[in-house]
C-alpha positions in Angstrom: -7.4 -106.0 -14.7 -4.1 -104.0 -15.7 -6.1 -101.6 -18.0 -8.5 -100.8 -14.8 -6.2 -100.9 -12.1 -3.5 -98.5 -14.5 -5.9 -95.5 -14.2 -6.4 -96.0 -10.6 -2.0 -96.1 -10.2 -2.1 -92.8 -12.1 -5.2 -90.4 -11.2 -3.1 -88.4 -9.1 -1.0 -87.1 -11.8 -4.1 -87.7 -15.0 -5.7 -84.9 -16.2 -8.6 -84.5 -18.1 -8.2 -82.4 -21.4 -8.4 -79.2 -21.4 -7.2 -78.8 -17.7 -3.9 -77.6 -17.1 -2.1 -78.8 -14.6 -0.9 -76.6 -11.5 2.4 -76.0 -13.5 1.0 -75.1 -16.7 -1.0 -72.4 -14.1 2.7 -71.8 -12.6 3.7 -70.9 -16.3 0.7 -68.7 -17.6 1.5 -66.4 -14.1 4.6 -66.0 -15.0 3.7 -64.2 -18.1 3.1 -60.7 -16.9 6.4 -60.6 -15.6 7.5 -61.1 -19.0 5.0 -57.8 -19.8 5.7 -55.6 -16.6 10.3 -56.0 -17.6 9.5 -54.6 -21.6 6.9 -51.5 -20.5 9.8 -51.0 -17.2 11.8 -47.7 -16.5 14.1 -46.4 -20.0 16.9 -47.0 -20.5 20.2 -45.2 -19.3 20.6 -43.8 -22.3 17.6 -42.4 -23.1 17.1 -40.7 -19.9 20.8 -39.2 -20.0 19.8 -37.7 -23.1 16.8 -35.9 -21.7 19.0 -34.6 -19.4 21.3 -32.8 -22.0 18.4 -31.7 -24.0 17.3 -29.8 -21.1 20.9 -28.3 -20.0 21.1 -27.1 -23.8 18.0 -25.2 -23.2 18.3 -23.9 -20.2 22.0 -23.4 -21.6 20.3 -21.4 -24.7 17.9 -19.4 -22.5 19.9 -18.2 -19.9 22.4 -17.1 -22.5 19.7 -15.3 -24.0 18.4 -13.6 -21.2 22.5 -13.3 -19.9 23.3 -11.7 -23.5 20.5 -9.0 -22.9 21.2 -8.3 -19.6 25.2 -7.5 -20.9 23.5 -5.6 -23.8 21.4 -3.3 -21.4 24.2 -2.9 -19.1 26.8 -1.8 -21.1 24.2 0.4 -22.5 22.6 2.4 -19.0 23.7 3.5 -16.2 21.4 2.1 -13.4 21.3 2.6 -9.5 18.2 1.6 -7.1 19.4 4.6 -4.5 16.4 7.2 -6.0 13.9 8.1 -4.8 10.5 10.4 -5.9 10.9 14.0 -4.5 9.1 17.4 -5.3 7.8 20.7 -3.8 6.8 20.6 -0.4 4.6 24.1 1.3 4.1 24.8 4.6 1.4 26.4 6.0 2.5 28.3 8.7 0.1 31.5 10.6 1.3 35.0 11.0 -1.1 35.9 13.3 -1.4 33.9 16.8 -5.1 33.0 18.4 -7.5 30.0 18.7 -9.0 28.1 15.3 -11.8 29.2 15.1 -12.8 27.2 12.0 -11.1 23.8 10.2 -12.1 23.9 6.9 -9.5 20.9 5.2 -9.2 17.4 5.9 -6.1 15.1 5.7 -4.9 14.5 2.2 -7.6 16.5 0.5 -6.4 18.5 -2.8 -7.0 22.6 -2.6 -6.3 24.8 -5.0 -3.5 27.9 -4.5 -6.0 30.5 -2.8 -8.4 28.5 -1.1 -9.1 28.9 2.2 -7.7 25.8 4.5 -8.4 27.3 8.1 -9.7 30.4 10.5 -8.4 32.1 13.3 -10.6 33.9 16.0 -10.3 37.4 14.6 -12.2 39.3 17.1 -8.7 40.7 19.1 -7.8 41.7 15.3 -11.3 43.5 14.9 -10.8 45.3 17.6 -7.5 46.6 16.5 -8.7 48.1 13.3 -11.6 49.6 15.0 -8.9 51.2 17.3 -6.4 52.4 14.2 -9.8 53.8 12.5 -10.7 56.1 15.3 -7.0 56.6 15.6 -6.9 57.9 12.5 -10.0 59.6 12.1 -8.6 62.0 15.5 -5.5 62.7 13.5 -7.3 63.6 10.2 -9.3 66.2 12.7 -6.1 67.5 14.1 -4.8 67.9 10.7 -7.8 69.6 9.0 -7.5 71.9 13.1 -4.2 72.9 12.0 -4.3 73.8 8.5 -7.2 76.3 9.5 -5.3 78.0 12.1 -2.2 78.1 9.6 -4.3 79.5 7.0 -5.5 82.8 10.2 -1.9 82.8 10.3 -1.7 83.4 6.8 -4.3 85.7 6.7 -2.7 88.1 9.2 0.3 88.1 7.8 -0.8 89.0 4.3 -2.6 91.8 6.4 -0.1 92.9 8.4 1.9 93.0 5.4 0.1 95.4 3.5 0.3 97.6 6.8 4.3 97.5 6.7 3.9 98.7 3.2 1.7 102.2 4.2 3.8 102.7 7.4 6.8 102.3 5.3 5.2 104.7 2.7 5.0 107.4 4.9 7.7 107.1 7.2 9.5 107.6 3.6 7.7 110.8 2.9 7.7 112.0 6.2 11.4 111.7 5.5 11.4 114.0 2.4 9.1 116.5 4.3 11.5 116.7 7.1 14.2 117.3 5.1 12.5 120.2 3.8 11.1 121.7 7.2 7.8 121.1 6.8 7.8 118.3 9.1 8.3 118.8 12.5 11.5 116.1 14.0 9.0 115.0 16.4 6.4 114.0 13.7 9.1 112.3 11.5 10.2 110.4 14.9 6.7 108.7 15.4 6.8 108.0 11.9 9.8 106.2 12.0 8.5 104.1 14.8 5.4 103.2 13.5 7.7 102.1 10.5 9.7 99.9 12.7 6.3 98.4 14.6 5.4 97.5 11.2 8.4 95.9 10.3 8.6 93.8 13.7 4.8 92.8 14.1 5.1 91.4 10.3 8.4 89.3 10.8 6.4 88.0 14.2 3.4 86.9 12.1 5.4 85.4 9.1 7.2 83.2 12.2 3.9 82.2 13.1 2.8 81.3 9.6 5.9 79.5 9.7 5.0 77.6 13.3 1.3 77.2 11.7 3.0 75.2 8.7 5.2 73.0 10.8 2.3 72.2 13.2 0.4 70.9 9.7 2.8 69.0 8.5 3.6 67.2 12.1 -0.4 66.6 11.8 -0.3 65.4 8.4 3.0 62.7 9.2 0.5 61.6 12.5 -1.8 60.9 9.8 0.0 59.5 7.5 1.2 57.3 10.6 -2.1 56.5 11.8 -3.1 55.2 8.2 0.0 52.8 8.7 -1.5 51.4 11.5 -4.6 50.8 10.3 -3.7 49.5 7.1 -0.9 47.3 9.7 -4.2 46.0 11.8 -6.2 45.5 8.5 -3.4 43.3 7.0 -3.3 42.0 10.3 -6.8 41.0 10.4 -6.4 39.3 6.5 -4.3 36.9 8.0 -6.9 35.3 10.5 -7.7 33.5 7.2 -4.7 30.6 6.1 -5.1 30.2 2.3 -3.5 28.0 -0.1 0.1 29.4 -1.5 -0.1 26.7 -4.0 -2.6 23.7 -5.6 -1.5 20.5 -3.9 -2.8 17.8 -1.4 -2.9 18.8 2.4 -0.7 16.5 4.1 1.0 16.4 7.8 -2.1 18.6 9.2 -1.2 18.9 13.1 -4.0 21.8 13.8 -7.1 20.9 15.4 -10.1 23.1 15.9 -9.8 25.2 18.7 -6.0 24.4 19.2 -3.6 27.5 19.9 -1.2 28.6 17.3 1.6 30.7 17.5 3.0 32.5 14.9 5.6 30.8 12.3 4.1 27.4 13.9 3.7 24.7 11.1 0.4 23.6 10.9 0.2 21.6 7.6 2.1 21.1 4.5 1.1 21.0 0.8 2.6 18.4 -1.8 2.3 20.0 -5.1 2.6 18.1 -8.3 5.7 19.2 -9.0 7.8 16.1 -8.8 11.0 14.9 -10.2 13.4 11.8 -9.2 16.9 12.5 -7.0 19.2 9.4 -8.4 22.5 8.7 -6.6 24.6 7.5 -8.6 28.4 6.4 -8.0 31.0 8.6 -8.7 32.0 5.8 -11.2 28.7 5.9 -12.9 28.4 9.8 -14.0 31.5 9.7 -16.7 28.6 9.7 -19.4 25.9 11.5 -18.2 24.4 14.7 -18.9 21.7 16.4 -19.0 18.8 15.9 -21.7 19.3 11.9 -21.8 16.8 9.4 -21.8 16.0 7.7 -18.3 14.0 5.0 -17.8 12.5 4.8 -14.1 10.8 2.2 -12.5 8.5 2.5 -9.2 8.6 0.0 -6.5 4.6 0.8 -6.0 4.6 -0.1 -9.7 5.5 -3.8 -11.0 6.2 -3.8 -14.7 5.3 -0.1 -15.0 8.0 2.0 -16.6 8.1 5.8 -16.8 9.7 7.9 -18.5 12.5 10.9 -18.0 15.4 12.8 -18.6 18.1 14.0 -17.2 17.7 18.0 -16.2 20.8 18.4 -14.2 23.9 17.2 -12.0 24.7 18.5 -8.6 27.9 20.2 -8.1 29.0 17.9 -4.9 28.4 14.9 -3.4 25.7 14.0 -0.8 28.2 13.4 1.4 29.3 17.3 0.9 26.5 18.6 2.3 25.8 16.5 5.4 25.4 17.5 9.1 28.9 16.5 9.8 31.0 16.3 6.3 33.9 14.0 6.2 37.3 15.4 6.8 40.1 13.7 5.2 42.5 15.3 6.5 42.1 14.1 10.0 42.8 10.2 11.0 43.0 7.3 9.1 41.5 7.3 5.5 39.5 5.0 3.9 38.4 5.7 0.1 34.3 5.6 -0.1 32.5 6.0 -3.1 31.1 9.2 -3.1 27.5 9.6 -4.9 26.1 12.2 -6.7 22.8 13.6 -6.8 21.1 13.4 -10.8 17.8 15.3 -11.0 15.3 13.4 -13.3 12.5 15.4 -14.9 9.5 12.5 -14.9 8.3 12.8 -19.1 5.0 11.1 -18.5 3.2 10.9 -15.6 0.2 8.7 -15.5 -2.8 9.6 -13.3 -3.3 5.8 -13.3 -0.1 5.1 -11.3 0.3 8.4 -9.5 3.9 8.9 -8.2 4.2 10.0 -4.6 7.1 11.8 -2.8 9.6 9.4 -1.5 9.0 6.4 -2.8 11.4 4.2 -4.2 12.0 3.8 -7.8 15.1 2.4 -10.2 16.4 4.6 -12.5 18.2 3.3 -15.9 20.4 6.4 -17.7 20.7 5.3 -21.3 24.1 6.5 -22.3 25.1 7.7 -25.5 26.5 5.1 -27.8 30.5 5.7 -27.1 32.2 6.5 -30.6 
């Protein structure tokens, strides 16, 4: 009776074997918190260490970098106020009229003699057509006038040889007469005819003389009408615009048909004749001269360096040369760092990273190393 009613007292709490017991569960859940607190965030320590690791080589790097940038400094000369600049033609007429033809487009390359446009050259026909026959009546006129000057001529050289016989005999009519065997009235016509001779061939040596001044006012018409015409055929040439140098057509304000007027800019050519304008500080230019090594870089271009020298230093300031140059004299003054102008001769150009005028570049002077 005890032994039975015992287990019946004490199920709730028996267990079988090999059951645990809600606590024994309790006590195997409570082992991954055991796990979770040793695989947990490091320790202090550790992490601060991490920490300086990485400040020592960000330390070391920057230093690096910082110890190269000192080195290049100290070394060059650098300034970021440059620019690409270069020859620049206009195209301008000398002739005014219509287009007649357009025969470039907008950035197109030409080469120096090649036709670019045409102006209506009929007017300037015309004109040369008029200066031809203008001419052509003057070289008549001319060739008139050296005929007549060659009668004149003629009649002189005549009349000449008649002043000689009437001069023969009125000289031995003389000797006669002295001798009586000429009568006074005899040696009195022969006198005169003497004299006639004299005074017709003095009036035909002045007309040989008027003959010859009338040629050569004939032959300076000519010559004047040939400056006309070679004026109106010069004239004419310049209906056709043609390339003064290779480059690329740029700024083209002409259209076909459009009116131009002489001296009126019509386009421009950018030849490929370029160099880089630096400004550097007044501060900057204590070491510089020409012939050193300059290393340029082009905005257009990341990571592309070219390579130059230095071919000259202005003589003044930007500043000097400005529409209204500062006077120091007047007002209050207040120092400004003046900059001067470095032309940079570009050493290597690369077709593959063409540089353009105006664009921005960054040029590097490497100075000699000071003693």
């Amino acid at each position: 009776m005890n032994e039975s009613s015992s287990p019946k007292g004490q199920s709730g709490p028996t267990e079988k074997p090999g059951h645990p017991t809600r606590p024994a569960a309790a006590g195997h859940g409570s082992a991954p918190g055991h796990a979770s607190h040793a695989h947990g965030p490091k320790s202090p320590g550790r992490r601060r260490w991490i920490l300086w690791l990485l400040f020592a080589a960000g330390l070391a790097v920057g230093g690096f970098y910082g110890l190269r940038e000192l080195r290049f400094y100290l070394a060059h000369e650098s300034t970021d106020d440059a620019y690409v600049d270069g020859h620049v033609s206009q195209v301008l007429p000398r002739v005014s009229g219509p287009v007649l033809e357009l025969l470039v487009a907008d950035n197109q390359r030409v080469k120096a003699g090649e036709p670019l446009l045409r102006i209506d050259p009929r007017d300037f026909d015309l004109k040369v057509k008029s200066a031809e026959a203008a001419l052509a009546e003057a070289q008549a006129e001319l060739v008139s006038k050296q005929a007549l000057a060659n009668v004149a001529r003629a009649m002189a050289d005549a009349d000449e040889i008649s002043l000689h016989h009437a001069q023969d005999d009125f000289k031995r009519d003389g000797e006669l007469s002295k001798s009586g065997a000429l009568s006074d009235r005899d040696f009195a016509t022969s006198k005169f005819n003497s004299e006639l001779a004299t005074s017709k061939h003095i009036t035909q040596l002045k007309g040989v003389e008027a003959a010859d001044a009338m040629v050569a006012q004939a032959k300076t018409l000519a010559e004047v009408r040939r400056s006309e015409l070679d004026q109106a055929v010069l004239q004419q040439s310049y209906t056709t615009l043609v390339a003064p140098v290779e480059g690329v057509v740029s700024r083209r304000s002409v259209e076909l048909g459009q009116y131009v007027q002489a001296g009126q800019p019509l386009m421009a050519l950018a030849t490929d004749t370029l160099w880089v304008v630096a400004n550097f500080k007044e501060t900057q230019i204590e070491r510089m001269h020409p012939g050193q090594a300059v290393l340029i870089e082009a905005d257009a271009y990341s990571g592309k360096v070219f390579h130059g020298h230095i071919d000259s230093l202005a003589a003044a300031t930007g500043a000097k040369f400005a529409l209204l140059p500062p006077d120091n004299a007047a007002g209050n003054f207040v120092k400004v760092t003046q900059r001067v102008p470095v032309k940079i001769v570009v050493d290597d150009a690369d077709p593959a990273h063409p540089l353009r005028l105006g664009i921005s570049v960054v040029a590097s002077v490497v100075l000699d190393p000071q003693p």
